[in-house]
PDB file as gemmi writes it, atoms N, CA and C in Angstrom:
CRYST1    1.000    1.000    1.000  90.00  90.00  90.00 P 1                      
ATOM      1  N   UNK A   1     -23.523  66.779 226.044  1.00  0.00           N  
ATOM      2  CA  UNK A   1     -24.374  67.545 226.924  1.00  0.00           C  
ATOM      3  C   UNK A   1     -23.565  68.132 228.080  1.00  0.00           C  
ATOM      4  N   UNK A   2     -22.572  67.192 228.852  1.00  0.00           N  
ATOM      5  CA  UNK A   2     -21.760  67.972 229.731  1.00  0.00           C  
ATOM      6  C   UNK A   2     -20.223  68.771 229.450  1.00  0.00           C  
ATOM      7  N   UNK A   3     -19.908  69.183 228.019  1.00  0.00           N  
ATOM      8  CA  UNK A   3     -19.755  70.047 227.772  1.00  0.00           C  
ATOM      9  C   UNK A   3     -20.283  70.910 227.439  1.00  0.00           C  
ATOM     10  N   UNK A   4     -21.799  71.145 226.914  1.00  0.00           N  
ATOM     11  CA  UNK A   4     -22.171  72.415 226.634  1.00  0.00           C  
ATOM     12  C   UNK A   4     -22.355  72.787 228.332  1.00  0.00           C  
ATOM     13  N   UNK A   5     -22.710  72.021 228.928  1.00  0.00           N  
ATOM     14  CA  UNK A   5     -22.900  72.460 230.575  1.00  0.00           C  
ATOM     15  C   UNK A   5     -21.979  73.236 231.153  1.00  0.00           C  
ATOM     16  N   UNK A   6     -20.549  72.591 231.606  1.00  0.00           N  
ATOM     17  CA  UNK A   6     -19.754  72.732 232.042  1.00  0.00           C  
ATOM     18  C   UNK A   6     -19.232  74.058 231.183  1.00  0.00           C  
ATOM     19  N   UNK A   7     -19.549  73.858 230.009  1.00  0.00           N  
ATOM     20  CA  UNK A   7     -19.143  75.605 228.886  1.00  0.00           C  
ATOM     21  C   UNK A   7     -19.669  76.511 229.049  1.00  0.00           C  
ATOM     22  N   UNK A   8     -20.852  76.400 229.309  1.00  0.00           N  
ATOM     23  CA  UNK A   8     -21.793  77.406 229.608  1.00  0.00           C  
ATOM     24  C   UNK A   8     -21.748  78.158 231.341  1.00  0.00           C  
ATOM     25  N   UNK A   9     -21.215  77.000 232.183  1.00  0.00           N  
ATOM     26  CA  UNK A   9     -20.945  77.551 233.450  1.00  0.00           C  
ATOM     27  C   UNK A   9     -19.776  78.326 233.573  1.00  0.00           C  
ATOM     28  N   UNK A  10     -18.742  77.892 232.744  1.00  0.00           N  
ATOM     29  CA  UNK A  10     -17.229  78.628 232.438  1.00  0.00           C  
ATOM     30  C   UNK A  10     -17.215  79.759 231.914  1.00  0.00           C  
ATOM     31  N   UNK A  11     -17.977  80.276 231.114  1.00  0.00           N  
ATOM     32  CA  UNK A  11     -18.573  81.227 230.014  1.00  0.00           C  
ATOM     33  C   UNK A  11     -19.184  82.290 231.680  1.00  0.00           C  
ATOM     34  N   UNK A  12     -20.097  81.571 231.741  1.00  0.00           N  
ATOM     35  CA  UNK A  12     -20.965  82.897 233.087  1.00  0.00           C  
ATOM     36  C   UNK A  12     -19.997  83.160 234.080  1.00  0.00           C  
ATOM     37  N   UNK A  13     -18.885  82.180 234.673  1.00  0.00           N  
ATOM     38  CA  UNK A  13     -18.183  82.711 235.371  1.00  0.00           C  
ATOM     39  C   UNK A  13     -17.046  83.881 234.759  1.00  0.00           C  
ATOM     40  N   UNK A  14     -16.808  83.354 233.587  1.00  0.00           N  
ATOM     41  CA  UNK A  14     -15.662  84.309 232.933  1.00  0.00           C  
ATOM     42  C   UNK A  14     -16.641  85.997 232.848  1.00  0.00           C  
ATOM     43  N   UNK A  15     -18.071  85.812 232.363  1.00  0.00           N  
ATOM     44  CA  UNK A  15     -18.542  87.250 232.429  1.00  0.00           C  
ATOM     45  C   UNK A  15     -18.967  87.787 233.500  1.00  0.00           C  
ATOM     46  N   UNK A  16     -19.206  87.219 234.365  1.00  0.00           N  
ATOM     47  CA  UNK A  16     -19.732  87.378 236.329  1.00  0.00           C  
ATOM     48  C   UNK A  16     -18.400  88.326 236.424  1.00  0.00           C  
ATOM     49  N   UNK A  17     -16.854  87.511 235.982  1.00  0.00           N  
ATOM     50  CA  UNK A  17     -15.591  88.135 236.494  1.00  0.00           C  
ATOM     51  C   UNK A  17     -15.157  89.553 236.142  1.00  0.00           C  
ATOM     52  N   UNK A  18     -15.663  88.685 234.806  1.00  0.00           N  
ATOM     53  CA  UNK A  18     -15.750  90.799 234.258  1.00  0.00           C  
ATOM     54  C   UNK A  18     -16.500  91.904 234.896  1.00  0.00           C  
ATOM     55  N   UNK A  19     -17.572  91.615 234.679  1.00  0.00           N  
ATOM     56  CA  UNK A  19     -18.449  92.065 235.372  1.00  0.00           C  
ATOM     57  C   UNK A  19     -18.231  92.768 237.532  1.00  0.00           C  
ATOM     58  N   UNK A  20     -17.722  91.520 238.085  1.00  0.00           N  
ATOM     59  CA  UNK A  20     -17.226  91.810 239.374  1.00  0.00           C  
ATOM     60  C   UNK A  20     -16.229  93.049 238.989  1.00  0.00           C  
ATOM     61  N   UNK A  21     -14.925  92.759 238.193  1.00  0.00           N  
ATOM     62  CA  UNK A  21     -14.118  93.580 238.151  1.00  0.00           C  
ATOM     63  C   UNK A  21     -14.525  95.224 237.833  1.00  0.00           C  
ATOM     64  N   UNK A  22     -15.679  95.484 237.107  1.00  0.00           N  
ATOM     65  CA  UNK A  22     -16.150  96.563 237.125  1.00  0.00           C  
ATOM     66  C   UNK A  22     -16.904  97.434 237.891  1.00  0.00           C  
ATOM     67  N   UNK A  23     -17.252  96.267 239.212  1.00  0.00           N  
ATOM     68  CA  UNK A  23     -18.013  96.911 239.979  1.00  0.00           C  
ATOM     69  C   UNK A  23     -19.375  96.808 240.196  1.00  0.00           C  
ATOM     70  N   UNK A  24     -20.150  96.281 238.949  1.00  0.00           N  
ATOM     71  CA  UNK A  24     -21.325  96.350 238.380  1.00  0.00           C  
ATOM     72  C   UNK A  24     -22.205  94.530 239.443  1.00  0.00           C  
ATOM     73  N   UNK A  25     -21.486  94.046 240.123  1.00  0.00           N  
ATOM     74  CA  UNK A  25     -22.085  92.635 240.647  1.00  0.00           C  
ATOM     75  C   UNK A  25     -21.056  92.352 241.928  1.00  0.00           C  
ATOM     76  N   UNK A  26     -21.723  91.884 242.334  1.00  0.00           N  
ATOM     77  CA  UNK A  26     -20.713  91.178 243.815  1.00  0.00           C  
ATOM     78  C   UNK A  26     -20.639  89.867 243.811  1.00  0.00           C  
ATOM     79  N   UNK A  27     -19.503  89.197 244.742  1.00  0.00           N  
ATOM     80  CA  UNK A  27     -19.783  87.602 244.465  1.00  0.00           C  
ATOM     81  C   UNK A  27     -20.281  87.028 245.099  1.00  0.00           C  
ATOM     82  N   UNK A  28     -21.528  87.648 245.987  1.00  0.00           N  
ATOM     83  CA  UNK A  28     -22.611  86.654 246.851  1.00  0.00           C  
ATOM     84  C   UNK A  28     -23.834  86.595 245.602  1.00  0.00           C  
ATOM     85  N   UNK A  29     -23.913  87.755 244.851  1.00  0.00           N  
ATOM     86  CA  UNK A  29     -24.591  87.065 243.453  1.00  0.00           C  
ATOM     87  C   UNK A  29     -24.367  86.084 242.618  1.00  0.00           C  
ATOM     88  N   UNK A  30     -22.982  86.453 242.304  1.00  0.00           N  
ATOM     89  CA  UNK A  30     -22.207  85.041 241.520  1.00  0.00           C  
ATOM     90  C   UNK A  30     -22.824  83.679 241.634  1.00  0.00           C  
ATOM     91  N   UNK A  31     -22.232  83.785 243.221  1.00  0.00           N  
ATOM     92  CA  UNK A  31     -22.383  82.263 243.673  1.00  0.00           C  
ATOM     93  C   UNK A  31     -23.996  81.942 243.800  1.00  0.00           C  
ATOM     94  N   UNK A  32     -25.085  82.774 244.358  1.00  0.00           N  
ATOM     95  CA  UNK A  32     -26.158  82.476 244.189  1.00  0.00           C  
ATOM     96  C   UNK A  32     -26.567  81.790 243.144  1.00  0.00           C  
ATOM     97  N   UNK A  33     -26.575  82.911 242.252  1.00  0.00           N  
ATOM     98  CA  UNK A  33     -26.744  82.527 240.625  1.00  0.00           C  
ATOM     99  C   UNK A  33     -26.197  81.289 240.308  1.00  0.00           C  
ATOM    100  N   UNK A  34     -25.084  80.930 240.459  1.00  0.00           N  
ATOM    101  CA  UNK A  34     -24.413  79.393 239.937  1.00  0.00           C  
ATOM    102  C   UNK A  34     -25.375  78.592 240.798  1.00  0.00           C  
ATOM    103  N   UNK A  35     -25.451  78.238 242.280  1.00  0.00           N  
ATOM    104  CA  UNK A  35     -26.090  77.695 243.029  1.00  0.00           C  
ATOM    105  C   UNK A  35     -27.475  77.268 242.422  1.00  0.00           C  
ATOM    106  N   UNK A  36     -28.128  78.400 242.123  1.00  0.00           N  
ATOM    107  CA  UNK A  36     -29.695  78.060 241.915  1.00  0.00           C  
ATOM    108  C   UNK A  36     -29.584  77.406 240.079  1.00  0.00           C  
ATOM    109  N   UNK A  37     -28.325  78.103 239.569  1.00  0.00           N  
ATOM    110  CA  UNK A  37     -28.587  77.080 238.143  1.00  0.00           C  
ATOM    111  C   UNK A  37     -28.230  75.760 238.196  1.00  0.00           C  
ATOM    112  N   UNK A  38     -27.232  75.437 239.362  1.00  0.00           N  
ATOM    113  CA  UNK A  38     -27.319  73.591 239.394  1.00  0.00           C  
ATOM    114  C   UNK A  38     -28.405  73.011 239.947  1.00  0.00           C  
ATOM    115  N   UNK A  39     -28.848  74.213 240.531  1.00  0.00           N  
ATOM    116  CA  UNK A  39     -30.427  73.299 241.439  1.00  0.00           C  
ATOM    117  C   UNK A  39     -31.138  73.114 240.213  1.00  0.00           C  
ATOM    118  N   UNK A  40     -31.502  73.982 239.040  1.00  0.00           N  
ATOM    119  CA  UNK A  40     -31.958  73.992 238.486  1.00  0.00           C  
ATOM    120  C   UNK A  40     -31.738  72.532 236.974  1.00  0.00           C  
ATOM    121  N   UNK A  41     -30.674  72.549 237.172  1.00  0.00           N  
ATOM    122  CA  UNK A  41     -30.338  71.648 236.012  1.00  0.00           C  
ATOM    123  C   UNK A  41     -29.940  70.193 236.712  1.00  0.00           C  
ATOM    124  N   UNK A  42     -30.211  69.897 237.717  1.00  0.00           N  
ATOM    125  CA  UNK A  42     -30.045  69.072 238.801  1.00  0.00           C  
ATOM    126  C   UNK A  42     -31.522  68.430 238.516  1.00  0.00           C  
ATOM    127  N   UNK A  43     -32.622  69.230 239.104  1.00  0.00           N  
ATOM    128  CA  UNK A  43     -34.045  68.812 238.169  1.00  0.00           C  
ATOM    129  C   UNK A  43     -34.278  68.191 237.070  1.00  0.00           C  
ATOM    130  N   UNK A  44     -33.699  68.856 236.211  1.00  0.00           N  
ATOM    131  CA  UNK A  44     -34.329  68.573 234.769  1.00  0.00           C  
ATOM    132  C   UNK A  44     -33.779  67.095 234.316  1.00  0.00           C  
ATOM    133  N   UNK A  45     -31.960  66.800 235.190  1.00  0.00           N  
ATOM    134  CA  UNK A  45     -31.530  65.603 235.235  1.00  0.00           C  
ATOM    135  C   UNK A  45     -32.741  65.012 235.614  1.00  0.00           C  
ATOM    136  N   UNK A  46     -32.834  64.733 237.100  1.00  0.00           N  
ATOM    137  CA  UNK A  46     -33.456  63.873 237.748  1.00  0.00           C  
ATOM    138  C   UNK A  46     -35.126  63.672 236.443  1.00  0.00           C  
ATOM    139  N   UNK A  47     -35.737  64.752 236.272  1.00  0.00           N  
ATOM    140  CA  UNK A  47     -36.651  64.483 235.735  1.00  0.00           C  
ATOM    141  C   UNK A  47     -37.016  63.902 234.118  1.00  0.00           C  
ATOM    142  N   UNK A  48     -35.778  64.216 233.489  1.00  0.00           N  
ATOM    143  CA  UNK A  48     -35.053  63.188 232.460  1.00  0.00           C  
ATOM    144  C   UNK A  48     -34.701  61.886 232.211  1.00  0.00           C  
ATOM    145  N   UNK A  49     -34.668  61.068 233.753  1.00  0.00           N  
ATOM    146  CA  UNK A  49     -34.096  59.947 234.016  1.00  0.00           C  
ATOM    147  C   UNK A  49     -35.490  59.455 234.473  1.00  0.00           C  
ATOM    148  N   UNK A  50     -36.577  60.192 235.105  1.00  0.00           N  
ATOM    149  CA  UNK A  50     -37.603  59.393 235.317  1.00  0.00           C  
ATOM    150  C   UNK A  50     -38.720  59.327 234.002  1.00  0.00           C  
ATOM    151  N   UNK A  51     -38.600  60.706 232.836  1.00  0.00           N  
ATOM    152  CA  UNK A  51     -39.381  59.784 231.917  1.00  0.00           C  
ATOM    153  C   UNK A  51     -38.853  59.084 230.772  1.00  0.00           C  
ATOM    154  N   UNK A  52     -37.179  58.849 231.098  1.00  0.00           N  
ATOM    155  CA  UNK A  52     -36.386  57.915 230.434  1.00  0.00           C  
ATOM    156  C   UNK A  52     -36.806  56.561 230.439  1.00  0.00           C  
ATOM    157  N   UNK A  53     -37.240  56.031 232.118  1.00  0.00           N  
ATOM    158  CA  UNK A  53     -37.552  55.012 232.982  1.00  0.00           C  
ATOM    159  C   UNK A  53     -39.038  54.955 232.833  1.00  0.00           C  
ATOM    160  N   UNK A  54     -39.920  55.772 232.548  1.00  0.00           N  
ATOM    161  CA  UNK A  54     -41.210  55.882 232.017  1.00  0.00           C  
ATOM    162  C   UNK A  54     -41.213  55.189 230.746  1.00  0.00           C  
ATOM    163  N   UNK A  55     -40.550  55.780 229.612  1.00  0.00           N  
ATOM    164  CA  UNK A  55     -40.690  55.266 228.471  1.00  0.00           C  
ATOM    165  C   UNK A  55     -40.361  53.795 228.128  1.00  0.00           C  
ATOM    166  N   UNK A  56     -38.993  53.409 228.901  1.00  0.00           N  
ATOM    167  CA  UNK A  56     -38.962  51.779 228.981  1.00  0.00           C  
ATOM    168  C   UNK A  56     -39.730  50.952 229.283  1.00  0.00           C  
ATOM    169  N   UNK A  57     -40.466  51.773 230.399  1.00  0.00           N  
ATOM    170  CA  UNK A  57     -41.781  50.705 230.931  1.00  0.00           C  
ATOM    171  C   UNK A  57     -42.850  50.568 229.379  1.00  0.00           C  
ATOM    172  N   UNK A  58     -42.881  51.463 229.365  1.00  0.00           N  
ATOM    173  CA  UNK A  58     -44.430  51.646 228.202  1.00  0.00           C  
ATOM    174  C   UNK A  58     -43.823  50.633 227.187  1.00  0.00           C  
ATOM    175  N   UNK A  59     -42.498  50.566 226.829  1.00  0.00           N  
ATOM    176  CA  UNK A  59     -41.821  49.674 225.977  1.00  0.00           C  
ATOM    177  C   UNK A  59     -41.976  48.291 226.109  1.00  0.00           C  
ATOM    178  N   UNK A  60     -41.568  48.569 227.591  1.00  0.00           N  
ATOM    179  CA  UNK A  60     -41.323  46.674 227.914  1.00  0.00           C  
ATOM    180  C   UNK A  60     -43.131  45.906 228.131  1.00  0.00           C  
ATOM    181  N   UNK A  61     -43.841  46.521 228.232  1.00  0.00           N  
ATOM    182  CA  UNK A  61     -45.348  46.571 228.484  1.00  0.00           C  
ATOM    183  C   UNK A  61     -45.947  46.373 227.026  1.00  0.00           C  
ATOM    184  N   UNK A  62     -45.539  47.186 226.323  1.00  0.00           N  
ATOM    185  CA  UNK A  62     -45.992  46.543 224.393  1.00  0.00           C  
ATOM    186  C   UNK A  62     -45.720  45.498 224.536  1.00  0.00           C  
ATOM    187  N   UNK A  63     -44.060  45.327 224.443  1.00  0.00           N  
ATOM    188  CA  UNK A  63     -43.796  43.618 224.341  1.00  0.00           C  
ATOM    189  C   UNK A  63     -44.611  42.850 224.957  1.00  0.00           C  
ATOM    190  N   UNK A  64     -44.497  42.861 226.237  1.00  0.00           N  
ATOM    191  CA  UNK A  64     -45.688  41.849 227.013  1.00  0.00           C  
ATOM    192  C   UNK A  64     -46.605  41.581 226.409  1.00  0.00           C  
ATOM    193  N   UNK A  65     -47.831  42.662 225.839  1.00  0.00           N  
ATOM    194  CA  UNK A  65     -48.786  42.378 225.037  1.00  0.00           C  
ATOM    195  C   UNK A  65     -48.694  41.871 224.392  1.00  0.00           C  
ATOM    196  N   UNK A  66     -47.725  42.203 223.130  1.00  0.00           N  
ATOM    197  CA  UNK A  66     -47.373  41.346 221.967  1.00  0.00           C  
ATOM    198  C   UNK A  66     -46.960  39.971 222.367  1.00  0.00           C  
ATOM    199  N   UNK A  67     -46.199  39.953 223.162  1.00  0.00           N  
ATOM    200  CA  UNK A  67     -46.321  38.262 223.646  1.00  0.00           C  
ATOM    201  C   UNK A  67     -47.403  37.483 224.269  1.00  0.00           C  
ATOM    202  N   UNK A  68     -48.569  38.459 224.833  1.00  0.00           N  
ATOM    203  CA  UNK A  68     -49.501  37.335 225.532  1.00  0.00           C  
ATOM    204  C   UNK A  68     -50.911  37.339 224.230  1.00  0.00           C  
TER     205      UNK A  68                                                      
END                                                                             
């Protein structure tokens, strides 16, 4: 997963560069753009890990039943 990440951020910077070099973007976009996609994938972590931590509960909570 954190290579397709880290590939995919390498990839947008390599075409952002192209792109800068033509004129066609500036790099207060660049960096925006990168900025708001770690905010963005920063989320989906955090919210990955809480119904990771969701699902264990519901897990460890069967068992219980099954044991009482």
């Amino acid at each position: 997963m954190q290579v397709f990440l880290y590939g995919s951020m390498t990839a947008i910077i390599f075409y952002a560069s192209i792109l800068y070099e033509r004129g066609e973007i500036d790099i207060g976009s660049i960096t925006s753009f990168l900025f708001y996609l770690i905010m963005l994938l920063l989320n989906f972590a955090m919210l990955a890990g809480v119904l990771g931590n969701v699902y264990s509960m519901l897990g460890a909570s069967d068992k219980i039943v099954d044991i009482m």
